[in-house]
C-alpha positions in Angstrom: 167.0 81.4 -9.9 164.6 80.5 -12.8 163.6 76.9 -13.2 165.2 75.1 -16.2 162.7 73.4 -18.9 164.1 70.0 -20.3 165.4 72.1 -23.2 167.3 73.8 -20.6 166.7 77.3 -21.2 165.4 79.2 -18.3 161.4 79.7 -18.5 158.9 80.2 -15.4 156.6 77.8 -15.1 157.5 75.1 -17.4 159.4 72.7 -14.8 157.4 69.3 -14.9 155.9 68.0 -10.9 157.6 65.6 -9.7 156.5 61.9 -11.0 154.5 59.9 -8.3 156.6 57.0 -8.3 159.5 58.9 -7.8 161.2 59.2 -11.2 163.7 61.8 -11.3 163.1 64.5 -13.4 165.2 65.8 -16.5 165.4 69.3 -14.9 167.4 67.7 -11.7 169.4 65.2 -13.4 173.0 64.8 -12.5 175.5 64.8 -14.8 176.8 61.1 -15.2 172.8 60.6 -15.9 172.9 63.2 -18.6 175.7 61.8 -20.6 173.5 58.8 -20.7 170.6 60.4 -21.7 170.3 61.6 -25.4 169.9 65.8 -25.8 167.7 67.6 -24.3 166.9 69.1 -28.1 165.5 65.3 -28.6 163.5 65.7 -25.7 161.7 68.5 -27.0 161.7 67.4 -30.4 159.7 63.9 -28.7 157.5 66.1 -26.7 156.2 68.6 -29.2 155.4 65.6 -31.4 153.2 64.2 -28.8 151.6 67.3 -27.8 150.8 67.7 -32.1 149.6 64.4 -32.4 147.4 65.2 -29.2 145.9 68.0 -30.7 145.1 66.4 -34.4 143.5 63.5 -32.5 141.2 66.5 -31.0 140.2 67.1 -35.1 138.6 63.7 -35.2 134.9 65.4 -35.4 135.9 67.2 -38.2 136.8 64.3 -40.1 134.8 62.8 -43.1 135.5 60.8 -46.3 133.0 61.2 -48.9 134.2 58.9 -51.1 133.9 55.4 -48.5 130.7 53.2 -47.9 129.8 54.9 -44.5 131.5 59.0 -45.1 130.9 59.8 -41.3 132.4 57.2 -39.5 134.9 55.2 -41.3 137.3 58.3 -41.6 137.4 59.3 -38.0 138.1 55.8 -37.0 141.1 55.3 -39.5 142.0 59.0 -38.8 142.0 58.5 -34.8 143.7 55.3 -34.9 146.7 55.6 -36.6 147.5 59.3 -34.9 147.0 57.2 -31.8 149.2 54.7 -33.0 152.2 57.1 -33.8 151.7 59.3 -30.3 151.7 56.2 -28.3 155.3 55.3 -29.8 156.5 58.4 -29.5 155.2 58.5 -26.2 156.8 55.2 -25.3 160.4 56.1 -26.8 159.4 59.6 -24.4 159.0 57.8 -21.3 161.8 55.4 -21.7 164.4 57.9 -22.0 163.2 60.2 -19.9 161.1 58.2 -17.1 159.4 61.6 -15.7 157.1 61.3 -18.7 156.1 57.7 -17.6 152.3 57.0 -16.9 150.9 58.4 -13.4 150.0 56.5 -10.5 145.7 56.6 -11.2 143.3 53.7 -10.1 140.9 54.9 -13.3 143.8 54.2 -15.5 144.1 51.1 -14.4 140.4 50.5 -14.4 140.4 51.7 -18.1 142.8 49.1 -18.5 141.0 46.4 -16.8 138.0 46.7 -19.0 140.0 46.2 -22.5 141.8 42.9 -20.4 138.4 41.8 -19.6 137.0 43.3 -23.2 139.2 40.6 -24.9 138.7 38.0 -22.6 134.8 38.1 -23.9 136.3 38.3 -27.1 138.4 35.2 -27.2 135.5 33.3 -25.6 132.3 34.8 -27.3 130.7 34.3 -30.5 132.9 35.9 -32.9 136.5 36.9 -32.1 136.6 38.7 -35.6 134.1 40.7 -34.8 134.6 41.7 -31.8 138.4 42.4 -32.4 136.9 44.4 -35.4 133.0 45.5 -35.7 132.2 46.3 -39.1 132.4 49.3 -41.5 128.9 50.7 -39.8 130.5 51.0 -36.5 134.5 50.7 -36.7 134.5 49.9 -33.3 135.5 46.5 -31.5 138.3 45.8 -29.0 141.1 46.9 -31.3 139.2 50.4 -31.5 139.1 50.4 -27.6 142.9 49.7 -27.2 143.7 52.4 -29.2 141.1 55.0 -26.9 143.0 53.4 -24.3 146.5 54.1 -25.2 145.6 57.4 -26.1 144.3 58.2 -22.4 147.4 57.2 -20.9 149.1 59.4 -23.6 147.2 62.1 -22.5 147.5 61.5 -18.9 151.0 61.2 -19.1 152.1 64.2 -20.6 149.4 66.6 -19.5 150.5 67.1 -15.5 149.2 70.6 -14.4 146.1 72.3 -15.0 147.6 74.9 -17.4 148.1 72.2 -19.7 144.6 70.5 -19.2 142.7 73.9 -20.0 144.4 73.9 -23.3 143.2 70.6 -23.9 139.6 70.7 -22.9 139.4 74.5 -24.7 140.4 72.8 -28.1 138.1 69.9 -27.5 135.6 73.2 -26.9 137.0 75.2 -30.1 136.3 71.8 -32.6 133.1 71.6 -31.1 132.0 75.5 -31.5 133.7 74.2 -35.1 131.1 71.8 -35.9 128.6 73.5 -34.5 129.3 76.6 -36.5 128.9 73.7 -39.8 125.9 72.7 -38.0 124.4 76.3 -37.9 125.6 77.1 -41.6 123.9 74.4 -43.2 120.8 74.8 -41.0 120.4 78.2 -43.2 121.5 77.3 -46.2 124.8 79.2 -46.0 127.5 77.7 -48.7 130.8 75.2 -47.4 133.7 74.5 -48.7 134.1 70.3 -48.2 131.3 70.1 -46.2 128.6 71.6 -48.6 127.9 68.5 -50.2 127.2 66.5 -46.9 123.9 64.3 -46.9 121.3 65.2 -43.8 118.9 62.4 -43.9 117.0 63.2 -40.5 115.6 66.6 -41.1 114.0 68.9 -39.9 117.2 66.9 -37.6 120.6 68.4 -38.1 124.2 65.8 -38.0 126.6 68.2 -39.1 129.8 66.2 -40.0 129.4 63.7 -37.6 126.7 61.8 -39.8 123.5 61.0 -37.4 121.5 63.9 -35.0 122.5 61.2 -31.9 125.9 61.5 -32.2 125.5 65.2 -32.3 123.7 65.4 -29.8 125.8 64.0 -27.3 129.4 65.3 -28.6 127.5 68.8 -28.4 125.8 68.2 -24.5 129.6 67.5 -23.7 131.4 70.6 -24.7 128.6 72.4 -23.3 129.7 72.1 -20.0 133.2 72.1 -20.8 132.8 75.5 -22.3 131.0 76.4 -19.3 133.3 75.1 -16.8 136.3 77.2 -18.8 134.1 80.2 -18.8 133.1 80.0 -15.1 136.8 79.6 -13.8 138.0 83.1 -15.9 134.9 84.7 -14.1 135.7 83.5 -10.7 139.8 84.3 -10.9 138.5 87.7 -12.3 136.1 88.3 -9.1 138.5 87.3 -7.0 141.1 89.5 -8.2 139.1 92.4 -8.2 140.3 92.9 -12.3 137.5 94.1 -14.9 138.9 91.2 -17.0 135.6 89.2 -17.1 135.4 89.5 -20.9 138.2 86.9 -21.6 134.8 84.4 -20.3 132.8 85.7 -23.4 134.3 83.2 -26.0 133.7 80.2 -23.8 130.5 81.7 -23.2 129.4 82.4 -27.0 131.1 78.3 -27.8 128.9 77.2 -24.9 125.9 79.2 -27.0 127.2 77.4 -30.3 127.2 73.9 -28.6 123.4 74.7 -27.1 122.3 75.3 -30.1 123.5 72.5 -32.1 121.7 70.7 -29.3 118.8 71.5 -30.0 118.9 71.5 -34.0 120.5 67.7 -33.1 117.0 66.9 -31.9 118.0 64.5 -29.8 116.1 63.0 -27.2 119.3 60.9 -25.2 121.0 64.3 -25.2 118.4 66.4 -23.5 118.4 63.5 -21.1 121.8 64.0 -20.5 121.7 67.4 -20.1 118.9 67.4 -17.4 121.7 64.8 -15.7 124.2 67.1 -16.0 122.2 70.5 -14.6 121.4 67.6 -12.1 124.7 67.0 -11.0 125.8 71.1 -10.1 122.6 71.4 -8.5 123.4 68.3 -6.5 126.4 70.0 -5.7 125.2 73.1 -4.8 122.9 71.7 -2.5 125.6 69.4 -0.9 128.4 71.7 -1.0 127.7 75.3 -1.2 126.6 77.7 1.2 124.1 80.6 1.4 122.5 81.9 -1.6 124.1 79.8 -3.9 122.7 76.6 -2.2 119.6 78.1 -1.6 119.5 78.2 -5.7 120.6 74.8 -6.2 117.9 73.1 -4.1 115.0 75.1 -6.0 116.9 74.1 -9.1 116.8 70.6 -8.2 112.9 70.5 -7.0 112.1 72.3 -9.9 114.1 69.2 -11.8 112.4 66.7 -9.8 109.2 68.1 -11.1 109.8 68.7 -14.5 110.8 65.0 -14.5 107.8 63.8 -12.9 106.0 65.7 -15.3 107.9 64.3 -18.5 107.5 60.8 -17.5 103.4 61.2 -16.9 103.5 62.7 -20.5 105.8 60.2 -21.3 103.8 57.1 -20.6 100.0 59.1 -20.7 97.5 57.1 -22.5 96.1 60.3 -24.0 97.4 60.3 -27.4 95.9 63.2 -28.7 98.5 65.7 -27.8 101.2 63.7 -29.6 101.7 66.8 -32.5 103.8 65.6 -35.5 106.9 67.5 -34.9 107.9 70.7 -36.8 111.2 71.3 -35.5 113.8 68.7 -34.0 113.0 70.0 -30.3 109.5 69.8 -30.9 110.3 66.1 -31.6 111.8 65.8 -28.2 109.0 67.4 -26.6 106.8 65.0 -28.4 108.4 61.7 -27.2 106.3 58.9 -25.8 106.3 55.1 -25.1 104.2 54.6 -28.3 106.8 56.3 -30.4 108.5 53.3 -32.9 111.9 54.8 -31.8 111.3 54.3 -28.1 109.7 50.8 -28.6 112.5 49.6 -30.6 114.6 50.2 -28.1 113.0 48.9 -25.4 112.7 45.5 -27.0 116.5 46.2 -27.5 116.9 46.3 -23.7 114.8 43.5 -23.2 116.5 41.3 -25.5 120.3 42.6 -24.3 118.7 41.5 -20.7 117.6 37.6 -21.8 120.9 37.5 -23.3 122.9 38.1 -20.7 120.8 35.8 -18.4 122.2 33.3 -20.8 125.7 33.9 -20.7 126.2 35.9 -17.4 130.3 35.9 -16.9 131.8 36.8 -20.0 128.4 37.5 -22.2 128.6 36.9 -26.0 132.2 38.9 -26.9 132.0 42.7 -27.6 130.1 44.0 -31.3 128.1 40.7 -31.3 124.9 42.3 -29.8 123.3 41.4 -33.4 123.8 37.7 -31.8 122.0 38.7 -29.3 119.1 40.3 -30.8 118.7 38.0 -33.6 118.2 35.0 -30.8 115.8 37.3 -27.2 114.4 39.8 -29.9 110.4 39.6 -29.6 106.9 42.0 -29.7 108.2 44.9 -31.6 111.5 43.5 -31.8 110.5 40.9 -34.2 109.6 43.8 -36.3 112.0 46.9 -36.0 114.7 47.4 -37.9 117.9 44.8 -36.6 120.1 46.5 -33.1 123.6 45.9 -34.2 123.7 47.8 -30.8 122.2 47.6 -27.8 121.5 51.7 -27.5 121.9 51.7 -24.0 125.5 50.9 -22.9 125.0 49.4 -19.5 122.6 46.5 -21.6 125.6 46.5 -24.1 128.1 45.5 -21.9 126.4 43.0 -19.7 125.3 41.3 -22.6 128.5 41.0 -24.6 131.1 40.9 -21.3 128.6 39.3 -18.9 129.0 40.7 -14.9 133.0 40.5 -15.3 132.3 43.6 -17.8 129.6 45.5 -15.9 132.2 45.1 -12.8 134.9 47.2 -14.7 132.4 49.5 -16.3 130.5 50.8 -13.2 134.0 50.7 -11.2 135.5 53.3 -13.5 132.5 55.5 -13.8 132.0 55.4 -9.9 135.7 55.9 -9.2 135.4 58.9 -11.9 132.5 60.4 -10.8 133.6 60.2 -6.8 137.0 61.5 -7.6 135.8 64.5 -9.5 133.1 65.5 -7.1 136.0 65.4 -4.1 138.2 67.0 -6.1 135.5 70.2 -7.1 134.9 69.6 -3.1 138.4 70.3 -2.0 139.4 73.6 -4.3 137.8 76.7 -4.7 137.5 79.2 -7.2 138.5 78.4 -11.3 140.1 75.2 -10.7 136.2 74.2 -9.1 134.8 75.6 -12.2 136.7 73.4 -14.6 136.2 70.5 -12.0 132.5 70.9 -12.2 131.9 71.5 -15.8 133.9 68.0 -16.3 131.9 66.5 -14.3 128.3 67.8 -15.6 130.3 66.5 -18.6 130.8 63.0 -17.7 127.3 63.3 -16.4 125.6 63.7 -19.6 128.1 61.2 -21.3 126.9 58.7 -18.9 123.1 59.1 -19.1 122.8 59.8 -22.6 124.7 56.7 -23.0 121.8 54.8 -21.6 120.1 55.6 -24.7 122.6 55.6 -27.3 125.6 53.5 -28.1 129.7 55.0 -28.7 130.7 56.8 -31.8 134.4 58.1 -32.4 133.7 61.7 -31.1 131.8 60.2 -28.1 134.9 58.1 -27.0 137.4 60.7 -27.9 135.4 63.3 -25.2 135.0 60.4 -23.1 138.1 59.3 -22.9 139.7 62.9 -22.5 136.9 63.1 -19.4 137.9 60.4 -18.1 141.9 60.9 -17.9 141.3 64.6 -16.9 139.6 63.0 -13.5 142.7 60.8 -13.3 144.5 64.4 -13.0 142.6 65.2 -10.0 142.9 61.5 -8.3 145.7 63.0 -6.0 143.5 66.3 -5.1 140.2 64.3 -4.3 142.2 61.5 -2.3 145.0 63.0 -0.7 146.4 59.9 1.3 146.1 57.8 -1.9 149.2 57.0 -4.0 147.6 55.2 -6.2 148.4 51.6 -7.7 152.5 50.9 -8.1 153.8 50.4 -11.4 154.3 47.1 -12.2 157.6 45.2 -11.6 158.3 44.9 -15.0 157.6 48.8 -15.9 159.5 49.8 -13.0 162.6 47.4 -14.3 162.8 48.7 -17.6 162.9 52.4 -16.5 165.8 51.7 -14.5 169.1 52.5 -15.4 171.6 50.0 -16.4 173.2 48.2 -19.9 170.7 45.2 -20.3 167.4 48.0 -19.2 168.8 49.8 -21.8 168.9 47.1 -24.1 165.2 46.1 -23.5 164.4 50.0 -23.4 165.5 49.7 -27.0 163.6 46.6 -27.8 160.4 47.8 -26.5 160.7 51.3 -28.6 160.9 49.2 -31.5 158.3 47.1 -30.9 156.5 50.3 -30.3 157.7 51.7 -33.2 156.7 48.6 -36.0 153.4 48.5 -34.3 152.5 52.4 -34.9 154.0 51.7 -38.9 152.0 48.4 -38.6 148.8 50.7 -38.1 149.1 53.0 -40.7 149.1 50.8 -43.4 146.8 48.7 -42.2 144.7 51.4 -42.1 145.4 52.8 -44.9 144.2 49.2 -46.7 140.7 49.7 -44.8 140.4 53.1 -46.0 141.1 51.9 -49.3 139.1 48.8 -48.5 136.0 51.1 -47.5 135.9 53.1 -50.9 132.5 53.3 -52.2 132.7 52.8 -55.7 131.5 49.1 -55.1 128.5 50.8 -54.6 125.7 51.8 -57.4 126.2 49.8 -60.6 127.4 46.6 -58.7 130.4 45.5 -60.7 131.2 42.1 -59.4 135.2 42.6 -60.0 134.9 45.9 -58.3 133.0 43.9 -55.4 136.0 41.2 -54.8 138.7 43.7 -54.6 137.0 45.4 -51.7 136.5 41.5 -50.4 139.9 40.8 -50.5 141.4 44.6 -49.5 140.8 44.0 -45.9 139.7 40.7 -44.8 138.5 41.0 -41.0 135.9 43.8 -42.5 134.3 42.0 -45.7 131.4 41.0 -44.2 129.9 44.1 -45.2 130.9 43.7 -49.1 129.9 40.0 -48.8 126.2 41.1 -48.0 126.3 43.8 -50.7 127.8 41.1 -53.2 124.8 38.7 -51.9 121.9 41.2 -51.8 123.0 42.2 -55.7 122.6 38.7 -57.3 119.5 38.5 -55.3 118.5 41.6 -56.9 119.6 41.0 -60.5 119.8 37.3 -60.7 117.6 37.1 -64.2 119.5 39.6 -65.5 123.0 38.5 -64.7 121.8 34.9 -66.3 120.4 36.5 -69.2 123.4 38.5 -70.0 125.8 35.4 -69.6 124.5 32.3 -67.8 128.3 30.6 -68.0 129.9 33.8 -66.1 126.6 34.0 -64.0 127.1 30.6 -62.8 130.5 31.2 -61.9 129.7 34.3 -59.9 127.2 32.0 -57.9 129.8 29.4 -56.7 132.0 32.3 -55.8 129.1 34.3 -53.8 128.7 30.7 -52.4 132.6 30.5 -51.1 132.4 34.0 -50.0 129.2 33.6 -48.0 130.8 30.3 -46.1 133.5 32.5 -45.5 130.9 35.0 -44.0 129.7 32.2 -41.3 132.9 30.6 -40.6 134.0 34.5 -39.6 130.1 35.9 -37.9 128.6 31.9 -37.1 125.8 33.7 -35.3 124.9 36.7 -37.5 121.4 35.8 -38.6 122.1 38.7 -41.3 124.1 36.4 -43.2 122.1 33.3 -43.4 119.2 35.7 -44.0 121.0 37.2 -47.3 122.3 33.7 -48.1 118.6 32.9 -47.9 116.9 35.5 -50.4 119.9 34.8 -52.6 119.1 31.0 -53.5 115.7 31.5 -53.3 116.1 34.1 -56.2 118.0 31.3 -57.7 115.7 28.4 -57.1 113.3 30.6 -59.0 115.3 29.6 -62.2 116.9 26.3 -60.9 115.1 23.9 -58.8 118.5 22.1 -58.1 119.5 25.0 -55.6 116.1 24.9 -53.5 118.1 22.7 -50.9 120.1 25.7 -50.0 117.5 28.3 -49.7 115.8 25.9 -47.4 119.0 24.7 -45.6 119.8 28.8 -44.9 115.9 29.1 -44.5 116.3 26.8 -41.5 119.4 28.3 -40.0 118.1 32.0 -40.2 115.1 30.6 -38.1 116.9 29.0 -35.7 118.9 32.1 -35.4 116.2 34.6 -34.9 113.0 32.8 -34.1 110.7 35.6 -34.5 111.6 37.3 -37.3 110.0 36.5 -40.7 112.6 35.7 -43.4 110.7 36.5 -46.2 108.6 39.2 -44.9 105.6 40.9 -47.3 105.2 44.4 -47.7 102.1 45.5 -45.4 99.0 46.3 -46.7 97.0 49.0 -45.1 94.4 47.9 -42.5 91.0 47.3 -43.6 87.2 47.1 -42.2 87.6 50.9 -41.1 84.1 52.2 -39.9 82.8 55.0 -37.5 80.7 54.3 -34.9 78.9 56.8 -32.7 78.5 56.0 -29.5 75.9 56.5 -26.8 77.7 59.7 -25.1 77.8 61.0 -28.6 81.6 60.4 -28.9 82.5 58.8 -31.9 85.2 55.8 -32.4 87.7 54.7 -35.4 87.5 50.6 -35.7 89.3 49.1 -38.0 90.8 45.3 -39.1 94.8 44.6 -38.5 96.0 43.3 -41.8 96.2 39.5 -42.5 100.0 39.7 -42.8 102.1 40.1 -39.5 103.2 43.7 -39.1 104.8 45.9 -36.2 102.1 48.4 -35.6 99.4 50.9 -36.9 99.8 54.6 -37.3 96.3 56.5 -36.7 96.8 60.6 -37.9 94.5 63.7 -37.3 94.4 66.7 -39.5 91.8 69.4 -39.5 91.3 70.5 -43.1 93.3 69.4 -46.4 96.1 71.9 -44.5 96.1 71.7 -41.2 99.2 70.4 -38.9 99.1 66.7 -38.7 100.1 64.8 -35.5 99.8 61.4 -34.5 97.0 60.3 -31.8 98.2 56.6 -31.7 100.6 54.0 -32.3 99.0 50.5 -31.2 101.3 47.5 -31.3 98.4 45.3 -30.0 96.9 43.3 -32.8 93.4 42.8 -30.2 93.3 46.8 -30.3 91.2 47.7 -33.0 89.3 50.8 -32.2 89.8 54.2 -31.0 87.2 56.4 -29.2 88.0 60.1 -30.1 87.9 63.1 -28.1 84.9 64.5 -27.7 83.8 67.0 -30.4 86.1 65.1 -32.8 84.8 63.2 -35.5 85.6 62.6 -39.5 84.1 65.7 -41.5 85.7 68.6 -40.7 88.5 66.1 -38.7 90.5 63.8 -41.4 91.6 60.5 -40.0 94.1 58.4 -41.6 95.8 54.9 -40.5 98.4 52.8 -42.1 99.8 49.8 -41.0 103.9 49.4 -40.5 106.7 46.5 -40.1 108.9 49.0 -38.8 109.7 53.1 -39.2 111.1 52.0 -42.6 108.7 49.6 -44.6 104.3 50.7 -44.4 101.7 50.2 -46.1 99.7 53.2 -48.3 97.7 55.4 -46.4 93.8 54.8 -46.2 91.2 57.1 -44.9 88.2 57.0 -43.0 85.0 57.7 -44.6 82.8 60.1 -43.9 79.7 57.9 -43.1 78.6 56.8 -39.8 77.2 53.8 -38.3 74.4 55.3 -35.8 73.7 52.4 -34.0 74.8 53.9 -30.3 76.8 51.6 -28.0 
């Protein structure tokens, strides 16, 4: 007899498992329990809904909106959100009604859920509750962003429950991605795009595609890699096992895996090739461990020939032989090129460092989520007092100590070691496809993990996290037989049971549910609207107060572009109408206490605030007082950092001395203001490749003994002098002369 579906027509296959707490399901229902229930037509109405909103949460990569202040990231965010928002209601009315859609019984679901719980805990006690609950339009992240990733993990948890249904999932995740990359790939030749044609790249020879930045490429890429690979591999195994000649259904995973690789490396990314070491890492660990015979005997070569290549890499990586630092041609030539010296990797060191000293501070519950600019406003020093201001951490273990303190970094190495031991059982206890698909999830969250040491979360990095890490709570019951997980608690279980006054808060709570998913729509509707960009350009200061007052928790970022304008154009808003201009001055002044009552510790602010009455002061003593008074408070927010910083000026004194083994050194003079660095740069001949042969961040350094048969003539050597990758000084060259007094 065929199994009925919940729409109860007869179809293999499509009865539900049983629920681990027991719920009956709609299939074996008896018939007072059916006349309680509403249709079955409802049912399926409910559950297709869910499964549609599943699948256009998948789209979020694909997602832009050129017409807000930050295209690449405030559209996913708003896009994600609300279609979480309406799938988690539906879901809930779902599960109510029909309990065998209720959430599983899965320890990482629960841990997911103990890091949001301990997430706004840090919040409420941090530095800025606003913040955190909200981040900013750079970012759209916060704790509100994580509740909703949250919600949709349970969704997804709940309603996928057999691996049929998870390889749809992961292959769609795997067909946007072979989507972006295929943008990726088009625009890297030039090849003409609808909607996406027009999309800025501001990191070439680096490639972002749609998603805005070659980082968050990167990483979204390194994850569908293995995916792909993981789908590819199980089709290859069933087919071997069957003894069928169907091995070519594996070619389209295969060709989206090739897609994905590539977009890697156009991405350029250095995080993401450390992630995907991590990830070939983790099969060869496996092979080694697990299989047998040939196959293992490949995995531990793989794996010494990994431990190698990584010894290697981090001699090159902190050699003191500069010369072999080529300016990069191509975005993997950049990775290949990486060193300590590099400005990127200093910057984030003194990131780390300063993430550390801040947590040392405030160990428990650190400074509240999205107020690491707190953090490195206050610890930042070296470098740090220099490079351009870490919003974020880029590295997510320092990120979460230092804005949740240990009670954080409990919860976040507990879910990642729960997932990471449950989906290395669960490859360990099946064979064949499903092991494929387990193991190319894993290599997934592999890469996630690592390359998160280096980066920071983005929409698409979330939404393939998340997925990762609910498709591991599938295989909880697989990797840990004798484990039933956590019980529901008392009041779930209550309100799924049967009687009048359940019922009645059944209804309540799918109302609640209900108002909260409309609630989200429009409000994000108003921060789309909020985010539009035409308060951008030619500042109009009407324009600039209606994007103030569109979304409130957000304004922090129109506030700064409403104070950095009047810095900007001060003389001329006074000379065009010094009444309205003084009026526009008490209101930047409202706005900007507004600012600090809402972000007390972002020295950003009282920076801005700063500049902005000392443009002022310029033209009216009386408001000297408050440029000083914000003068003072930026200081004692970021003690390192100049306020009023110069543009550099190249370094001077620069003379070539030979010495008395005939090599020849560079010396030159730091310049009197403070700046981050000095660039030194070899080309042979007016065309010749250039590359770098030092960075020096020591103002005592101040000479360079070349390699020998190098010298200025034939060799050009130039040096400039930098605050940070974004503001140096001119170029100046070494002359040709020599000073032959030998050493």
């Amino acid at each position: 007899m065929a199994r009925q579906t919940r729409g109860g027509k007869a179809r293999r296959g499509s009865q539900r498992p049983p629920d681990s707490a027991g719920a009956r399901q709609p299939g074996g229902r008896d018939a007072a329990a059916m006349t309680r229930r509403p249709t079955a037509t409802a049912e399926t109405i409910l559950r297709h809904a869910v499964y549609a909103a599943i699948g256009l949460v998948l789209l979020t990569p694909l997602v832009i909106t050129p017409d807000t202040i930050y295209p690449f990231v405030v559209g996913k965010a708003v896009w994600s959100r609300s279609i979480i928002g309406v799938a988690f209601a539906l879901w809930v009315i779902l599960a109510l009604l029909w309990p065998g859609y209720g959430p599983p019984r899965s320890r990482l679901l629960m841990l997911l859920g103990a890091g949001l719980a301990v997430a706004l805990i840090a919040a409420l006690t941090g530095e800025s509750l606003q913040r955190s609950l909200w981040s900013d339009y750079q970012r759209m992240q916060g704790v509100i962003d994580d509740a909703h990733w949250v919600a949709f993990a349970v969704v997804v948890a709940s309603m996928l429950r057999s691996p049929a249904a998870w390889r749809v999932v992961l292959g769609t995740c795997c067909a946007v991605g072979a989507a972006v990359a295929g943008i990726v790939l088009a625009r890297r030749y030039g090849l003409d795009l609808p909607f996406y044609g027009a999309l800025p790249e501001l990191h070439l020879p680096r490639m972002s595609g749609p998603l805005g930045n070659p980082t968050y490429l990167g990483v979204y890429m390194l994850t569908n890699l293995f995916v792909a690979l993981g789908l590819a591999a199980r089709i290859w195994r069933a087919a071997a096992s069957a003894h069928r000649t169907n091995r070519l259904r594996a070619l389209p995973w295969l060709a989206a895996g090739g897609l994905h690789f590539l977009a890697l490396v156009f991405a350029g990314s250095v995080g993401s090739f450390a992630g995907l070491a991590a990830a070939v890492g983790f099969l060869a660990l496996f092979g080694t461990v697990i299989a047998r015979g040939g196959v293992r005997l490949f995995a531990v070569m793989t794996l010494v020939a990994m431990v190698l290549a990584a010894a290697f890499a981090g001699a090159r990586f902190t050699a003191e032989d500069r010369a072999a630092q080529w300016l990069p041609e191509g975005p993997f030539a950049r990775v290949l090129a990486t060193h300590i010296d590099r400005p990127s990797v200093q910057s984030r060191l003194a990131a780390w460092k300063a993430g550390l000293e801040g947590f040392a501070d405030r160990p428990v519950l650190g400074w509240g989520p999205e107020n690491f600019i707190t953090v490195f406003g206050r610890y930042a020093s070296g470098y740090g007092a220099f490079s351009a201001s870490s919003d974020e951490a880029h590295n997510k273990f320092v990120e979460v100590a230092a804005t949740t303190g240990a009670a954080g970094v409990a919860a976040w190495l507990a879910l990642w070691g729960l997932a990471f031991a449950t989906v290395w059982r669960a490859a360990a206890r099946t064979t064949g496809g499903e092991q494929a698909v387990a193991l190319g999830a894993g290599a997934a969250l592999t890469g996630l993990f690592v390359s998160g040491l280096y980066l920071f979360d983005t929409a698409s990095g979330s939404l393939l996290t998340v997925v990762l890490l609910a498709f591991a709570a599938s295989l909880e019951r697989t990797a840990f037989p004798g484990w039933r997980g956590p019980r529901p608690p008392g009041w779930l279980a209550a309100l799924l049971a049967p009687g009048q006054v359940h019922r009645a808060l059944a209804a309540a709570t799918m109302t609640v549910a209900l108002a909260a998913a409309t609630t989200g729509l429009v409000t994000h509707q108003r921060i789309l609207g909020a985010a539009s960009d035409k308060a951008l350009g030619e500042v109009d200061h009407e324009v600039i107060a209606e994007a103030i007052d569109a979304f409130g928790p957000l304004a922090n970022t129109w506030r700064q572009v409403l104070f950095d304008a009047i810095t900007e154009g001060w003389p001329r808003i006074l000379a065009e109408d010094s009444a309205e201009a003084i009026v526009v001055l008490e209101w930047a002044a409202d706005e900007g206490e507004a600012a600090l009552r809402a972000t007390p510790g972002d020295w950003r602010i009282h920076r801005s605030l700063a500049h902005m009455f000392r443009a002022v002061a310029e033209t009216d003593p009386a408001y000297a007082d408050e440029a000083e008074r914000f003068l003072t408070s930026t200081r004692a927010l970021t003690p390192a950092r100049a306020v009023f910083p110069v543009d550099p000026e190249p370094p001077s004194a620069l003379s070539l001395h030979r010495r008395a083994d005939g090599r020849a050194e560079l010396r030159w003079r730091w310049p009197q203001e403070s700046v981050g660095y000095i660039v030194i740069t070899e080309t042979r001949g007016p065309d010749g490749p250039l590359r770098y042969i030092l960075h020096a961040y020591d103002p005592a350094q101040t000479s360079l003994v070349l390699p020998e048969g190098r010298a200025p003539g034939p060799w050009h050597y130039h040096i400039k002098a930098c605050r940070n990758q974004a503001q140096c000084s001119p170029v100046a060259e070494w002359p040709d002369d020599t000073n032959d007094g030998g050493e």
